[in-house]
C-alpha positions as CSV (number, residue, x, y, z in Angstrom):
1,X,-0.8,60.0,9.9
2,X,-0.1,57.6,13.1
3,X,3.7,57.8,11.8
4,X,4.0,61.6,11.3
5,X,2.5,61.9,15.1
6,X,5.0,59.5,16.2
7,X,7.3,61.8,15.1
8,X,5.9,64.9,15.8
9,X,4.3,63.8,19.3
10,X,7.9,63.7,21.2
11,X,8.8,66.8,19.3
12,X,6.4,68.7,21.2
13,X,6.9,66.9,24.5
14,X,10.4,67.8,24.8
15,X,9.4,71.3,24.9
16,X,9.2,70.5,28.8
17,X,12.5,69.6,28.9
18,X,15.1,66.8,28.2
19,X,13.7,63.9,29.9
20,X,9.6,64.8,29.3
21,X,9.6,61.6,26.8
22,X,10.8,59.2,29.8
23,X,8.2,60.5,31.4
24,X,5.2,60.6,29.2
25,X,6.2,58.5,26.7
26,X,4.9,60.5,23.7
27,X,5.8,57.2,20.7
28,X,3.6,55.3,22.7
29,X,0.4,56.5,22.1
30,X,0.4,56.3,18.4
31,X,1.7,52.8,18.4
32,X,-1.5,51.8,20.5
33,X,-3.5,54.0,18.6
34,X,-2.7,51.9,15.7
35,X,-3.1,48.3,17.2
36,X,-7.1,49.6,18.0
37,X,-7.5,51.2,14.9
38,X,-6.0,49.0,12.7
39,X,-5.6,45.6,14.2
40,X,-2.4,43.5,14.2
41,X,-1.4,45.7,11.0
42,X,-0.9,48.2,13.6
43,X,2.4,47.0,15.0
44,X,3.8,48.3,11.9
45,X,3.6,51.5,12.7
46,X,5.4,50.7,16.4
47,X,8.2,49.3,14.6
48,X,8.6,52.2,12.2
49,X,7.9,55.4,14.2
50,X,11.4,54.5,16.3
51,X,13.9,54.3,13.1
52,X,11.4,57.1,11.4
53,X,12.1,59.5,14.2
54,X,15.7,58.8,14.8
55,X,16.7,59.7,11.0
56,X,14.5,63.0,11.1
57,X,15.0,64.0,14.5
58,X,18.3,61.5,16.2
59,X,16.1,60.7,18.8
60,X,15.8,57.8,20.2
61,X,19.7,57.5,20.6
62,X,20.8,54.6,18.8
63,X,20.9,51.9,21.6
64,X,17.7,52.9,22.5
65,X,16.1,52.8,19.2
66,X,16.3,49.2,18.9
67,X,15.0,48.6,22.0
68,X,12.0,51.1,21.2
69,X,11.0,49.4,17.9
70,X,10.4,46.1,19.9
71,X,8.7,47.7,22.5
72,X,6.3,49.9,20.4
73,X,5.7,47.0,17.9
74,X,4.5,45.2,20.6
75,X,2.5,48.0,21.5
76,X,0.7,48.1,18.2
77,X,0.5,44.4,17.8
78,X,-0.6,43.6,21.8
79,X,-3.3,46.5,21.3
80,X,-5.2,45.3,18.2
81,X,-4.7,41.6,19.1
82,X,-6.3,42.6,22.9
83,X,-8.9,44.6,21.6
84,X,-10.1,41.8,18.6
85,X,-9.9,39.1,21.6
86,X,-12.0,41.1,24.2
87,X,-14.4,42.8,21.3
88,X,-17.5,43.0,23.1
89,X,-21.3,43.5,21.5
90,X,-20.5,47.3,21.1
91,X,-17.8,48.0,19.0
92,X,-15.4,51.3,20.9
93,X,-16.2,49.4,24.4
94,X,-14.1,52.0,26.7
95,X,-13.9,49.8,29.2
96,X,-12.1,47.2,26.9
97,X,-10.1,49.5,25.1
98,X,-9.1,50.5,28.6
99,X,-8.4,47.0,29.2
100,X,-6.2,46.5,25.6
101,X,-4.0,49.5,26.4
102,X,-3.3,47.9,29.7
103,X,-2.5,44.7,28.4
104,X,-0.6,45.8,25.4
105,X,1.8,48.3,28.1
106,X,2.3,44.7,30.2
107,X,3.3,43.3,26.6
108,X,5.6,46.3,25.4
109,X,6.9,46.8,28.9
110,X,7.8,42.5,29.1
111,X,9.3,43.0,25.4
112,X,11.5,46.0,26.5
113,X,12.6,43.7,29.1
114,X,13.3,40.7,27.1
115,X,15.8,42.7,24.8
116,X,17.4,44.0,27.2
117,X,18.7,41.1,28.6
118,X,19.5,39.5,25.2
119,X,21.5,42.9,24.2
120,X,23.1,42.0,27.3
121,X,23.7,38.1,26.9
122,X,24.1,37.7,23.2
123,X,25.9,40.9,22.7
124,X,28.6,40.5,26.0
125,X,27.9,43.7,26.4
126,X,29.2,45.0,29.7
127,X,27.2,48.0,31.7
128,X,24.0,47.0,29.8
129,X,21.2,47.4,31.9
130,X,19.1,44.8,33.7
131,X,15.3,43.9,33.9
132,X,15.7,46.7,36.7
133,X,16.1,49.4,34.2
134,X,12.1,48.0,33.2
135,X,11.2,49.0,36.7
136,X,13.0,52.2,36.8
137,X,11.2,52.5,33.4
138,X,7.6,52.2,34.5
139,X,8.6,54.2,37.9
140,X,9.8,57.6,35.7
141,X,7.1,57.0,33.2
142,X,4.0,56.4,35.1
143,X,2.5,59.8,33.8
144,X,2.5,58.4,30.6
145,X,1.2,55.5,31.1
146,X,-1.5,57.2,33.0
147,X,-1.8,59.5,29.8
148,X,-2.3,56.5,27.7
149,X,-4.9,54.4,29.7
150,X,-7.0,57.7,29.6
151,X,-6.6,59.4,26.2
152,X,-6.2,56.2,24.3
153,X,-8.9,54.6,24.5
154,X,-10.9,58.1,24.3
155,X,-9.5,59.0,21.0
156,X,-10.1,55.3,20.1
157,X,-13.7,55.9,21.0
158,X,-14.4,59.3,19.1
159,X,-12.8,58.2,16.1
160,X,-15.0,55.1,16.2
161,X,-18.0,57.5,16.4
162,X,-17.1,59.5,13.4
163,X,-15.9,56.1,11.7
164,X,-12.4,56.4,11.3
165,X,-10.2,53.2,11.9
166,X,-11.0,49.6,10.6
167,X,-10.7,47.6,13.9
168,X,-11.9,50.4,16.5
């Protein structure tokens, strides 16, 4: 289900125009979504929705795809290992889910970074952008990360309540 909304998620967001995944950065949510639910298991699904997508859809463009399934394993992976590490007395703790999703965008945001600069190095590729293109990243998509620190962990938290999800 978390993969078929990976999919479909961007799908609808690009409704609002060309660039409305830069800037709300639809493939996120699922990956995180599947780091709470599922635990570490959960970066599976961040390293599959990229590849998944581009062969149904073509989007992420190729360069970017590899970058993305980096970023968005991390996502699943930093989420579910955050949330197990700050798991509290209550089990759907919004504020650390809150606190996960935050760390785990640090993570897949750090990743992103980190590739870039090896594409860049290891490949010789010329043009490749720097860890600058991680700022101009966050700075486009700071809707969506706004999106994700509040619907996140609230999704997290009512599918906890009507017990769906192993690790929520």
């Amino acid at each position: 289900m978390l993969l078929a909304l990976g999919v479909l998620l961007p799908q609808v967001f690009h409704v609002f125009g060309p660039d409305a995944g830069k800037l709300f950065l639809p493939m996120h949510i699922p990956a995180l979504l599947a780091g709470l639910m599922l635990g570490m298991p959960g970066s599976a699904v961040g390293l599959l929705i990229p590849p998944l997508s581009f062969l149904i859809t073509g989007m992420p463009a190729v360069p970017l795809v590899f970058l993305m399934v980096v970023e968005l394993g991390f996502y699943g992976l930093a989420s579910g290992v955050f949330n197990k590490l700050l798991r509290s007395r209550e089990r759907g703790s919004l504020p650390r889910i809150v606190l996960a999703v935050l760390l785990a965008q640090l993570c897949g945001r750090a990743a992103y970074a980190i590739m870039l600069l090896l594409f860049g190095t290891l490949l010789g590729l010329r043009g490749v952008p720097g860890p600058e293109a991680v700022l101009t990243a966050v700075s486009i998509g700071w809707p969506g990360v706004l999106i994700q620190l509040a619907l996140v962990p609230a999704l997290v938290r009512a599918l906890h309540k009507i017990k769906v999800g192993l690790d929520a």
